[in-house]
C-alpha positions as CSV (number, residue, x, y, z in Angstrom):
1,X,0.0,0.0,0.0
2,X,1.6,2.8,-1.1
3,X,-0.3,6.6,-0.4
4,X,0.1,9.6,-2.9
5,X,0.9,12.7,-1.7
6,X,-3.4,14.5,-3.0
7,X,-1.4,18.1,-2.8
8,X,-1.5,20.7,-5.1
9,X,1.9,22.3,-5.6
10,X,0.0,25.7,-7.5
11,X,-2.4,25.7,-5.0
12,X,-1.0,25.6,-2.0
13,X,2.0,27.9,-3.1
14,X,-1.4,30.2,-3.6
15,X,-1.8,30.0,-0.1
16,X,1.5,30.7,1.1
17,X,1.3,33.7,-0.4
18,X,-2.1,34.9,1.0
19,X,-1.1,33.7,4.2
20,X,2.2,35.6,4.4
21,X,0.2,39.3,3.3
22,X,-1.2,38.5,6.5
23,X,1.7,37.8,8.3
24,X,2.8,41.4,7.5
25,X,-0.4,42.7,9.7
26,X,-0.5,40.5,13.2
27,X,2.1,38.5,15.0
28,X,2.2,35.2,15.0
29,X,1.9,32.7,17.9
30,X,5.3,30.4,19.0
31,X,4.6,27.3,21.2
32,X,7.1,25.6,22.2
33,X,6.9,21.4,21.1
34,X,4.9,20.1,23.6
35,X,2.5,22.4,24.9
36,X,-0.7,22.9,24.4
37,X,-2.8,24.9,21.7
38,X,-5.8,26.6,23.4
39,X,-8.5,26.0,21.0
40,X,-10.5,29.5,21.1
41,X,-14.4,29.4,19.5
42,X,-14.7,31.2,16.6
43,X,-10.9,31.1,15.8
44,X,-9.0,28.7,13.4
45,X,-5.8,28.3,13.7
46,X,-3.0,27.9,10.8
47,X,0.3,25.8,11.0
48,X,2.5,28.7,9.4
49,X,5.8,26.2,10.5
50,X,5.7,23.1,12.9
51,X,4.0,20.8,13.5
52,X,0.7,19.9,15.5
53,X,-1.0,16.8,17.0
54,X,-4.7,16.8,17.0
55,X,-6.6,14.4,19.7
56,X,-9.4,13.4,21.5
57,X,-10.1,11.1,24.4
58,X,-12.2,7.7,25.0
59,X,-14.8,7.4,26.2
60,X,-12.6,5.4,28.6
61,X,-10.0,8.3,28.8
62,X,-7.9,7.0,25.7
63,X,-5.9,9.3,23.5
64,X,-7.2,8.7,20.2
65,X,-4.9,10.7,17.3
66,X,-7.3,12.4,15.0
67,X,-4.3,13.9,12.5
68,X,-1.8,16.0,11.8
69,X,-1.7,19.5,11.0
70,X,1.6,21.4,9.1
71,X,2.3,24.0,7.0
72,X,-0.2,25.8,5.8
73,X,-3.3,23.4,7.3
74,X,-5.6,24.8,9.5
75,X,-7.0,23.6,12.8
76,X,-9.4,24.6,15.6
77,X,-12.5,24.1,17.6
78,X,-15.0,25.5,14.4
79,X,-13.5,22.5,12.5
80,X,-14.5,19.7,14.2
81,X,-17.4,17.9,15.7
82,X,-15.4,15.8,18.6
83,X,-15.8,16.2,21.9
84,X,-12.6,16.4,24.4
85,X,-10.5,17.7,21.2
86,X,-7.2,19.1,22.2
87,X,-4.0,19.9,19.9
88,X,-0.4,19.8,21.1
89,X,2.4,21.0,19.2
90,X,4.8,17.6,17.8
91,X,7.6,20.3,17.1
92,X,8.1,24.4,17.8
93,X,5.6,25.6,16.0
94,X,4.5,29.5,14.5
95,X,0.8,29.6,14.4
96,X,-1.7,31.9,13.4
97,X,-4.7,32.7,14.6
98,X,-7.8,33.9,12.6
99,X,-11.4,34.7,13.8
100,X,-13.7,33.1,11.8
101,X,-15.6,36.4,10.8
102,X,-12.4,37.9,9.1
103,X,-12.4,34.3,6.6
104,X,-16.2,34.5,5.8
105,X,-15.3,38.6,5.4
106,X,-12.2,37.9,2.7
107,X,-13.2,35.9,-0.2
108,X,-9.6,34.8,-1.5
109,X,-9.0,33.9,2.0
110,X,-12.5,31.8,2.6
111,X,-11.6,29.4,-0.9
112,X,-7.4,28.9,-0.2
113,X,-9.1,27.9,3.8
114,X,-12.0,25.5,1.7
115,X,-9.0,24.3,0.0
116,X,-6.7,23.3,3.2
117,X,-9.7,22.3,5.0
118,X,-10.4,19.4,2.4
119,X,-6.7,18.6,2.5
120,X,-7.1,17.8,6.1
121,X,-10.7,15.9,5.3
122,X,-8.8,13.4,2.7
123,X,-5.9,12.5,5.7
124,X,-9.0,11.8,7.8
125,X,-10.8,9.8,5.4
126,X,-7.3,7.9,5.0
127,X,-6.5,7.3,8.6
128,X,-10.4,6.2,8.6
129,X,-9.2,3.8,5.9
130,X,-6.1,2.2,7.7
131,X,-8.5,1.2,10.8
132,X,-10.0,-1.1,8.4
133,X,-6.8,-3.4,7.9
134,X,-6.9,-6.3,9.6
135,X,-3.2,-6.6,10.6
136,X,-1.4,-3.9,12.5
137,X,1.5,-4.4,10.3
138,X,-0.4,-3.1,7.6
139,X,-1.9,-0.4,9.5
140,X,1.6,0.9,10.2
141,X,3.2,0.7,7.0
142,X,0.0,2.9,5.8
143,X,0.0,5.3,8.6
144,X,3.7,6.0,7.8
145,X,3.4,6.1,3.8
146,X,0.8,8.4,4.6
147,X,2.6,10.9,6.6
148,X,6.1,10.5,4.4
149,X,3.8,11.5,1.2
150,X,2.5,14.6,2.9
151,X,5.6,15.8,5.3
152,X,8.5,13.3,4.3
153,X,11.6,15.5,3.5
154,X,13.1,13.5,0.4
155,X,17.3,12.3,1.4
156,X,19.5,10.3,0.1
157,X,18.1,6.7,2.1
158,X,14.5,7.4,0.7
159,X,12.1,10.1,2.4
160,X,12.8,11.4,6.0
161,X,9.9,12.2,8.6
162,X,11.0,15.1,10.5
163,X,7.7,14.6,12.9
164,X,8.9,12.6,15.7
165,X,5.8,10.7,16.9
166,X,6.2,7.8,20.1
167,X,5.5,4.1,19.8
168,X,2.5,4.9,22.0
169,X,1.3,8.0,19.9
170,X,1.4,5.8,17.1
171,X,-0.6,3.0,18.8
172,X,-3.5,5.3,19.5
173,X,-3.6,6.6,15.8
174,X,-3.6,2.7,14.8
175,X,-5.6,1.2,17.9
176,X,-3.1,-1.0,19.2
177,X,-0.4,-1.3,21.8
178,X,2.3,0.2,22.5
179,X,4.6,-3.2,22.2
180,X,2.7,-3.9,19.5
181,X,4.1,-1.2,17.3
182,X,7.6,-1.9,18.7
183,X,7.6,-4.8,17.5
184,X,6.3,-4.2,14.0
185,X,9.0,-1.3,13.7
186,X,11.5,-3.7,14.8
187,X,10.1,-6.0,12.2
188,X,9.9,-3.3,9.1
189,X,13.9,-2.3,10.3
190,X,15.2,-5.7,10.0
191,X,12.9,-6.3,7.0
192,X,14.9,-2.9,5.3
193,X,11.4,-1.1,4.9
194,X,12.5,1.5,7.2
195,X,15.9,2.6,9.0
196,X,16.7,5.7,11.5
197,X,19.0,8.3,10.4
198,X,21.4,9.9,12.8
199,X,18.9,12.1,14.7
200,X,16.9,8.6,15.0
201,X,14.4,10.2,12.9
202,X,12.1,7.5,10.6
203,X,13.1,7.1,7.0
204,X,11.1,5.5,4.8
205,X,13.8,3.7,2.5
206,X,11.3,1.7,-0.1
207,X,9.7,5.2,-1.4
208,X,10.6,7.6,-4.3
209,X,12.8,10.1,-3.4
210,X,11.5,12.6,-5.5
């Protein structure tokens, strides 16, 4: 199982561009990797560089990983329907903060948001996909493909994740254990399918480079 990247290079260099004539007007938001995003109502929030985690808990008090937000993907309480949602930065992380009013207000800036917003509605509807494989082996190799195809950094082994995510973050995105997905990265290491780099960050070695 091999996931395509569903970006679009034109487009989303569109939105770079509207997104930094805003930068010029308000400051943008640091938080540290690790902390917590407060999710304001009636605000969205937009991954200018970084990386954050977005999650929600059990009904038994489990972390469940809902997705990823970087670059130029929004995120916020307006998006979502989940209860107990919370969002924690994977990495230092820039952010901007929009009220909603000011995107229904600013045409150009409603349809590049319409656009990142179904970005972020196709990783869902992947993710939703992998919890349908039977094996966790499977499940992982998907949920990695997936992320290298949207924020792998291509080097000379194959592509690089610079997200750092833990075995047990990994497990609640895949509904599994913790050992589980130990084992199965010990597993895809020996196997070649994967390797760490010298930071011990993931590299995908079976994937195009470019």
């Amino acid at each position: 199982m091999v996931f395509t990247s569903p970006r679009a290079t034109g487009s989303s260099d569109g939105f770079r561009e509207l997104l930094e004539t805003s930068y010029q007007k308000r400051s943008l938001v640091h938080v540290s990797a690790g902390s917590g995003v407060p999710l304001l109502r009636d605000h969205v929030w937009l991954v200018v560089r970084g990386m954050v985690k977005l999650t929600a808990l059990t009904i038994h008090g489990d972390e469940l990983v809902l997705g990823l937000a970087g670059a130029n993907e929004p995120f916020g309480d307006p998006l979502v329907g989940v209860e107990a949602y919370s969002a924690v930065a994977l990495a230092d992380s820039d952010l901007l903060c929009l009220p909603v009013r000011e995107i229904h207000g600013d045409p150009a800036l409603a349809v590049a948001m319409l656009e990142a917003v179904s970005q972020r509605y196709r990783q869902s509807q992947s993710l939703l996909g992998l919890m349908g494989l039977r094996r966790v082996e499977e499940r992982l190799r998907g949920f990695l493909e997936l992320l290298a195809s949207e924020y792998g950094q291509p080097c000379a082994e194959g592509l690089r994740l610079n997200v750092r995510l833990t075995h047990q973050e990994l497990a609640s995105a895949l509904g599994t254990t913790r050992v589980t997905v130990t084992r199965v990265l010990g597993a895809l290491r020996e196997e070649g399918w994967l390797q760490l780099d010298g930071q011990r960050r993931l590299v995908l070695s079976h994937l195009p480079r470019s």
